[in-house]
N, C-alpha and C positions, 0 to 999 in steps of 0.2 A: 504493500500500500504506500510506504512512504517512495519509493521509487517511482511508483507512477503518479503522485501528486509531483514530485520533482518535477517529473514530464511534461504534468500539466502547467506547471509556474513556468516554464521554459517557453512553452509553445504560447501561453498569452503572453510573456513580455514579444515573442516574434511576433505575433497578429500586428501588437500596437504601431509596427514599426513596417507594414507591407498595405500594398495598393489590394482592392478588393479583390478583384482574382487571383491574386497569387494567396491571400487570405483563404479564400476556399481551398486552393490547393493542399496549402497547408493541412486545414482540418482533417479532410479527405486523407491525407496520407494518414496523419494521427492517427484518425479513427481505424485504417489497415491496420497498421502496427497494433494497436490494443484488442482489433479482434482476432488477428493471425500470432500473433506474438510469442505465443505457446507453441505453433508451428515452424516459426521461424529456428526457435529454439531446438526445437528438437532435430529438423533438419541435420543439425551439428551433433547431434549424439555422438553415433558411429565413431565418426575422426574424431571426436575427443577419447572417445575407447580406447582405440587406435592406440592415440598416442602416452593414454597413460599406461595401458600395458607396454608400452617399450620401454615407459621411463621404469619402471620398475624391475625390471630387466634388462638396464644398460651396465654395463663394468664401472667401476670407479673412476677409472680412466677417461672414457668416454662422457660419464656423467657431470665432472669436472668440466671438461671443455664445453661439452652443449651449455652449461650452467652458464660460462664467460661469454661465449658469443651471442645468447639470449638475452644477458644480464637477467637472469634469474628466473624466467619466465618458461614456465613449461608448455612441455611436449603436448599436453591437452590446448592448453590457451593457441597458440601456435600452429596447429592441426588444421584450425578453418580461415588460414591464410589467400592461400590460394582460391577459395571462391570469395573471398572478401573482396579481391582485387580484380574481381571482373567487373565491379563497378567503374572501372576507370580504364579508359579504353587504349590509353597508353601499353596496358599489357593484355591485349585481344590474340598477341600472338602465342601465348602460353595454353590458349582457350583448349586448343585442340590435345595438349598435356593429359587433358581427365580422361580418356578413352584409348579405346583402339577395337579395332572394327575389321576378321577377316575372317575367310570364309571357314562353316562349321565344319569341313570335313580337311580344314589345311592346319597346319601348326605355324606358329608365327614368321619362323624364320624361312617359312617357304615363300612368303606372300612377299609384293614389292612394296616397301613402306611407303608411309605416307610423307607426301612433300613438306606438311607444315607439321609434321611430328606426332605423337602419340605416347601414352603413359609407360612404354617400357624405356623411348627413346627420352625422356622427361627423366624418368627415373636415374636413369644411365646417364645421363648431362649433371644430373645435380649432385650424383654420388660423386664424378669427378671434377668438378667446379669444389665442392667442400673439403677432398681430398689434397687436392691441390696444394702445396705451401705457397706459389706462388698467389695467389686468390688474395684478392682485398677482402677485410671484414666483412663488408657490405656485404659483399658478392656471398662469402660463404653462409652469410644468416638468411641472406635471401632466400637462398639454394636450400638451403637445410631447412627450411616454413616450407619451401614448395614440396621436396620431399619427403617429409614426413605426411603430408597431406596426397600425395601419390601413390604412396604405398596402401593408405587409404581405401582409395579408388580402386586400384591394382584387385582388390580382395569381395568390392564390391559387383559381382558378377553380370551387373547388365552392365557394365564399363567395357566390361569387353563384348557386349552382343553385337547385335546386327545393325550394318549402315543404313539398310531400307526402312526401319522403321525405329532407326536413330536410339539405339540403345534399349527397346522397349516404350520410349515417351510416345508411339505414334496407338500402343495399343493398351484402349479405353478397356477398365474394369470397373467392378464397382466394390470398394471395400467394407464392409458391415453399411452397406446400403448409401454408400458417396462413394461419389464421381473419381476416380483416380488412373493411376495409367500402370504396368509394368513396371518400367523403371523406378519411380518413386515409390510405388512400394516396398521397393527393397531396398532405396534410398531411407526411405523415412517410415512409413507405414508399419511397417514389422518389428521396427526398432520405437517406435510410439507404442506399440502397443503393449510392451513392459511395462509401462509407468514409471520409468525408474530416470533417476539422473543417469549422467555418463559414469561416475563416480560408484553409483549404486549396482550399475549394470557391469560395470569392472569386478566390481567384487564379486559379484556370482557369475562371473564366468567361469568352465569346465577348470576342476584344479589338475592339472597336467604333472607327471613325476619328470624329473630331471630328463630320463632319457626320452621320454613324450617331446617332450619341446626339443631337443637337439630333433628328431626325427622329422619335427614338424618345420623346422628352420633347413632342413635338407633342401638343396636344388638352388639353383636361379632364378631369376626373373623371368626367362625365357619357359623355366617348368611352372611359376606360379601362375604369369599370365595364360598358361594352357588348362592348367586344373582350373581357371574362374571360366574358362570360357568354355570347359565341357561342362560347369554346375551351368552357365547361362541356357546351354543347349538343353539342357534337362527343363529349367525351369520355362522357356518358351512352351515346352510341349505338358507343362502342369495344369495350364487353362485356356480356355476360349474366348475371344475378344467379347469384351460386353458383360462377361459373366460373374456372378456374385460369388462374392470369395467371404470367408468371416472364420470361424472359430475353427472350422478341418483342417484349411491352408495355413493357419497360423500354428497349430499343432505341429501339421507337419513339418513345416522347418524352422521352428524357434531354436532349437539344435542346430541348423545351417546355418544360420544368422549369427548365430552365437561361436560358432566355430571359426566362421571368419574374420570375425572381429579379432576373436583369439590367434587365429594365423596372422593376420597384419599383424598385429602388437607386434608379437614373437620376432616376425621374420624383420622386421624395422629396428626393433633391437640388434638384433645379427649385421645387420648392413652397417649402423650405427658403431657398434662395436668394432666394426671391422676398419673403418672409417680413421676411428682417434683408439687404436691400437698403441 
């Protein structure tokens, strides 16, 4: 409550000070924000999972340096970087960073990449931009907000679906009876449907024994982005466009969802680790 009276003393001292139209717009925006605001939030779950399971699983070593080049700000706050900055069209060329998109019966390295990039080739720039001793500060805090916010993605399996219907967003469902599409489903929708903070939903993720997580940090990037895109393949063929999804489908892959949140953390630590060795 007292945060959003903040909001509101903010937005009348702007009214007093704006021509009538841009007045209304104002409001108008306000009023999104306080009615999506819970959506907006939750949207970021996931990547903040993400990233507080790496931090909790970085070496000392490693934990040390992210600590300096963040100046203290963690791995969760830092996670939803990269879509923060798509508001600013300075950086539109990173846009194509969140995905990659090739055919379900090829594996990545068969196919001809894409000209303006994609999240293995994102991934792969940032790990060696932060590596780097030569790298300005700048450069490697940049790189290391975008990366950690890729690997992300990398885990989020409509990232890697199909270009025809744009990751899932082109195919309409309906979730406990609203409007929603594939993709954000499994963006948002299945990870809302916890209840739970980021923080909440970290600690009841699957507890893994030592030699679990090395097993699960096994492979490349080349093998993870292949394991999301055969769960995408699966999940394409789990529904039909239009059709009502609620308490079965959340059943059946609250375990998948949960799993991968648990694979990014893990394997983001691994990279991390490997990083500031």
């Amino acid at each position: 409550m007292a945060f959003l009276n903040n909001r509101l003393k903010y937005v009348f001292l702007l009214l007093k000070k704006l021509r009538p139209m841009k007045k209304l717009t104002v409001l108008l925006l306000f009023s999104v924000q306080i009615s999506f605001g819970n959506t907006v939030f939750w949207a970021k779950t996931g990547h903040r999972v993400t990233g507080e399971v790496a931090e909790k699983h970085l070496s000392g070593k490693a934990k040390r340096a992210i600590k300096k080049l963040l100046d203290g700000e963690s791995l969760a706050l830092v996670s939803t970087f990269a879509d923060e900055i798509k508001a600013d069209r300075s950086f539109a060329k990173f846009s194509a960073w969140h995905y990659v998109n090739f055919p379900a019966d090829k594996k990545y390295t068969e196919v001809e990449p894409s000209e303006y990039g994609d999240v293995v080739m994102g991934i792969e720039k940032c790990i060696a931009i932060v590596k780097d001793d030569t790298s300005s500060k700048a450069d490697k805090v940049f790189y290391l907000k975008m990366l950690v916010h890729l690997m992300g993605d990398l885990h989020q399996p409509m990232h890697v679906g199909r270009a025809a219907d744009k990751g899932g967003n082109d195919i309409q469902i309906q979730w406990f009876g609203k409007g929603t599409n594939l993709h954000r489903l499994w963006d948002q929708d299945l990870i809302d449907s916890y209840g739970m903070s980021y923080s909440e939903l970290t600690d009841n993720l699957p507890k893994l024994s030592k030699d679990e997580q090395k097993a699960v940090q096994q492979g490349t990037v080349y093998d993870w982005v292949e394991e999301s895109q055969e769960l995408a393949n699966e999940l394409y063929g789990s529904l039909e466009v239009g059709e009502q999804l609620g308490y079965p489908y959340a059943y059946k892959y609250t375990n998948t969802v949960r799993d991968q949140l648990l694979k990014g953390g893990l394997r983001l630590a691994m990279v991390l680790n490997d990083i500031f060795k």
